[in-house]
C-alpha positions as CSV (number, residue, x, y, z in Angstrom):
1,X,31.2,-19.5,-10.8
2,X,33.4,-21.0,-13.3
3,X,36.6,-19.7,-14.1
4,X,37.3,-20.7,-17.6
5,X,38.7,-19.1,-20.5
6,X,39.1,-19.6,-24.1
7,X,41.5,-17.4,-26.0
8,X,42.1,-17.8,-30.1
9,X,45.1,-16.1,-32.0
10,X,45.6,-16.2,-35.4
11,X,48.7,-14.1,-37.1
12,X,50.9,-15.1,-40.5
13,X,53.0,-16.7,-38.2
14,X,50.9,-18.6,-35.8
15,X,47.0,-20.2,-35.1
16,X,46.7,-20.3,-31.5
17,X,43.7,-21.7,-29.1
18,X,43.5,-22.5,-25.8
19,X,41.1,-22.7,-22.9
20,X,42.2,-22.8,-19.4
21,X,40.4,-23.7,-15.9
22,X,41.7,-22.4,-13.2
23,X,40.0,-24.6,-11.3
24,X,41.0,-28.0,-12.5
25,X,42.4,-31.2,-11.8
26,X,45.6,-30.9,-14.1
27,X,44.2,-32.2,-17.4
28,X,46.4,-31.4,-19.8
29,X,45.6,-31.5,-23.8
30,X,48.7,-30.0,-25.5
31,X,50.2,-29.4,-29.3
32,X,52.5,-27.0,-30.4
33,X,55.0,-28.4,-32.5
34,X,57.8,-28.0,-30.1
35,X,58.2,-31.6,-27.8
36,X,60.1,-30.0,-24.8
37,X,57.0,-27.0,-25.3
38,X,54.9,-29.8,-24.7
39,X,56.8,-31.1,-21.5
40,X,56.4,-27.9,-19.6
41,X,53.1,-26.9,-20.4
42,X,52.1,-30.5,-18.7
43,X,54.3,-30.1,-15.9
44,X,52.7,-26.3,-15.4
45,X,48.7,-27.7,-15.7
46,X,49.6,-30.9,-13.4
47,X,51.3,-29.4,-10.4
48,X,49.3,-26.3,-10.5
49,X,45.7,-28.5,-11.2
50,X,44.7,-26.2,-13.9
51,X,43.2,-27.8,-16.6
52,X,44.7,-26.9,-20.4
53,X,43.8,-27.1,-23.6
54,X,46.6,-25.8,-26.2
55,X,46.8,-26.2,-29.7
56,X,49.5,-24.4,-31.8
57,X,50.4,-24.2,-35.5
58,X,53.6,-21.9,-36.1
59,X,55.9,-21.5,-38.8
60,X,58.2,-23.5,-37.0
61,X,60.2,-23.4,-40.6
62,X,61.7,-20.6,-39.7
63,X,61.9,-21.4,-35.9
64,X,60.1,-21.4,-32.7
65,X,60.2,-18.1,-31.6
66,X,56.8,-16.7,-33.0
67,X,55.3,-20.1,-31.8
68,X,56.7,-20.1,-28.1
69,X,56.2,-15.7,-27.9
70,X,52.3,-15.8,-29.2
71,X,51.7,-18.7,-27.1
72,X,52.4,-17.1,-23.7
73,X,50.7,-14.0,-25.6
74,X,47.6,-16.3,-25.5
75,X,48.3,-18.1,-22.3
76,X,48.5,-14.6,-20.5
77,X,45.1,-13.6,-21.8
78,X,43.8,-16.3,-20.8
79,X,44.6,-16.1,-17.5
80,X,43.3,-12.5,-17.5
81,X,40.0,-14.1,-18.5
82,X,39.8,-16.8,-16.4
83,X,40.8,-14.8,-13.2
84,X,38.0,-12.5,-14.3
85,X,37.3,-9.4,-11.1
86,X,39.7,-10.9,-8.8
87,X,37.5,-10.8,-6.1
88,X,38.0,-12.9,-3.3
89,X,41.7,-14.3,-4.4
90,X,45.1,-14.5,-2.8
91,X,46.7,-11.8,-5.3
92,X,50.0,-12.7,-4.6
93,X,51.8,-16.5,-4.7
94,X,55.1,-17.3,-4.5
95,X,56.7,-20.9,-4.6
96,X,60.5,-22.3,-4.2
97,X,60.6,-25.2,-6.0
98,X,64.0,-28.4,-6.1
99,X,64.1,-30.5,-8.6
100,X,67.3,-32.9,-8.1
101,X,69.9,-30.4,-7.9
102,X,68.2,-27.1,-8.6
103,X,66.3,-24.8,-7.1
104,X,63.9,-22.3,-8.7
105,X,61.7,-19.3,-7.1
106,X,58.8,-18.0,-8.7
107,X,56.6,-15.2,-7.0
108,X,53.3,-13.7,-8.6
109,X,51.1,-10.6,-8.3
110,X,48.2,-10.6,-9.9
111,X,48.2,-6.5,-9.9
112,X,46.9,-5.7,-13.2
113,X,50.4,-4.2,-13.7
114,X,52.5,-6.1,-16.0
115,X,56.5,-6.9,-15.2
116,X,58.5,-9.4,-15.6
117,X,62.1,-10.3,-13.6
118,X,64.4,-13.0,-14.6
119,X,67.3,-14.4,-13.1
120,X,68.7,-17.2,-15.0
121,X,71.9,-18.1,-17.7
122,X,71.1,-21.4,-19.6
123,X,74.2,-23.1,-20.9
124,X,73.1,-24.8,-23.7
125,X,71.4,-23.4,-26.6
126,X,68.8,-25.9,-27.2
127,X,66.9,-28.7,-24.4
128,X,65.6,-30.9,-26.9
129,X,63.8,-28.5,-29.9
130,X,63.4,-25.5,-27.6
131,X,65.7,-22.6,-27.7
132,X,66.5,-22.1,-24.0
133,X,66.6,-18.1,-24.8
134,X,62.6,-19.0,-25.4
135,X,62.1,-19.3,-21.8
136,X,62.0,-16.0,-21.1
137,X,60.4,-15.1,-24.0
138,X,57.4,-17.0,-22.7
139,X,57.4,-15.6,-19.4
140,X,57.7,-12.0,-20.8
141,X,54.7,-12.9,-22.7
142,X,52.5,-14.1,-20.2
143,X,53.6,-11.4,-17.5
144,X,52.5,-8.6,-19.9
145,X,49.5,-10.4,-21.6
146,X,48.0,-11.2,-18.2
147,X,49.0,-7.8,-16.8
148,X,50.8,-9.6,-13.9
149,X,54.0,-9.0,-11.6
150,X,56.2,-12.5,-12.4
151,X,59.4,-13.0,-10.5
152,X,61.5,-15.8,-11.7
153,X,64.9,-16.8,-10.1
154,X,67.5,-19.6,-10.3
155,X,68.9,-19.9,-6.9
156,X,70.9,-22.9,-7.5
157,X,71.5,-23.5,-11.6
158,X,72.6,-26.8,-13.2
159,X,71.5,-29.1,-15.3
160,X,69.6,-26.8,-17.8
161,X,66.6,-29.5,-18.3
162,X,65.8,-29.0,-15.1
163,X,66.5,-25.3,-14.7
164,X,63.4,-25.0,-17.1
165,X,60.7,-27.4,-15.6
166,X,61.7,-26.1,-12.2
167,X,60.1,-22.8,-13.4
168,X,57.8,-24.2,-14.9
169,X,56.5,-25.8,-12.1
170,X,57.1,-22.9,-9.5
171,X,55.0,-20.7,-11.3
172,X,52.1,-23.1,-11.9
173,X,53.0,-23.2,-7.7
174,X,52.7,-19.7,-7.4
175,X,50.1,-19.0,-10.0
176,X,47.8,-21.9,-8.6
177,X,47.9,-20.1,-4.7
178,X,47.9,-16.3,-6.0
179,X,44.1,-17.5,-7.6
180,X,42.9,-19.8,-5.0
181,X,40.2,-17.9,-2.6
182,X,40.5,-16.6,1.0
183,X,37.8,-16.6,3.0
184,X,39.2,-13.2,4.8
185,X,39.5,-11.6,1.3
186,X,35.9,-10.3,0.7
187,X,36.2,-7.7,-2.1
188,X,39.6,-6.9,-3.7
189,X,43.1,-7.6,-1.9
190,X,44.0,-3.9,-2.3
191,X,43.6,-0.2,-1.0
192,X,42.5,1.1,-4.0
193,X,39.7,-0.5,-3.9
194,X,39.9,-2.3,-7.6
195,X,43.2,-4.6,-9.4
């Protein structure tokens, strides 16, 4: 069974598409308006071999905050789609990713239940045209969109470029095991009976 997903959005603010595989090779096909955006959403498809389609138009006029928000609004549905009954998956997926001198965590539950917990201060305002307060925003987004536990910590911050595609990467880590089947999971990986 295929577990692809297309999910369109369109506000004042922003015209969103994308369609998502979880069971890719790491294609990545990606346009938002926002370069660094970009950057990450590559990294994220690549190291968790999801394939991605995004394409974004926001008022990016006024700034990137409607643009980044509805994207992991739409990112998070889609990942709700593509997931689909859950039957037979990991659930849960954690990662602990270096890159150079930082180190990010990232853990997952695909519960149905939606929260989000991050642990990072960003020095700068900016990494190229995205506003690091963004990051979370995205995260927030897709944690409630997808209706999924998301854990995010900086154990060891520094250089803020990499700070953000260490998280990046960790969760397309943590996302990619959390989906991935077990063979001893037969049904549900829960006591109720249902995620």
């Amino acid at each position: 069974m295929e577990r692809i997903a297309t999910v369109t959005r369109t506000t004042k603010e922003t015209d969103i598409a994308i369609t998502l595989n979880l069971d890719g090779t790491g294609k990545a096909d990606l346009s938002t308006g926002i370069g660094f955006f970009d950057h990450m959403l590559d990294g994220f498809a690549r190291h968790g071999f999801f394939d991605l389609e995004c394409k974004v138009k926001g008022d990016l006029q006024v700034d990137g905050h409607h643009t980044v928000e509805d994207t992991g609004i739409v990112f998070g549905e889609a990942i709700k789609k593509a997931v689909g009954d859950k039957k037979g998956i990991n659930r849960y997926g954690y990662f602990i990713l270096p890159m150079d001198e930082v180190l990010a965590l990232c853990a997952v539950d695909l519960s149905g239940r939606p929260y989000l917990n991050f642990e990072c201060e960003f020095t700068v305002p900016k990494v190229g045209e995205l506003d690091t307060e963004l990051v979370k925003e995205f995260f927030y987004a897709v944690s409630y969109s997808a209706g999924m536990n998301l854990h995010i910590k900086m154990l060891s911050p520094s250089n803020n470029h990499h700070m953000i595609e260490a998280m990046f990467k960790a969760f397309a880590k943590a996302l990619d095991q959390a989906v991935s089947y077990n063979p001893k999971v037969t049904d549900v990986l829960s006591t109720k009976g249902s995620l």
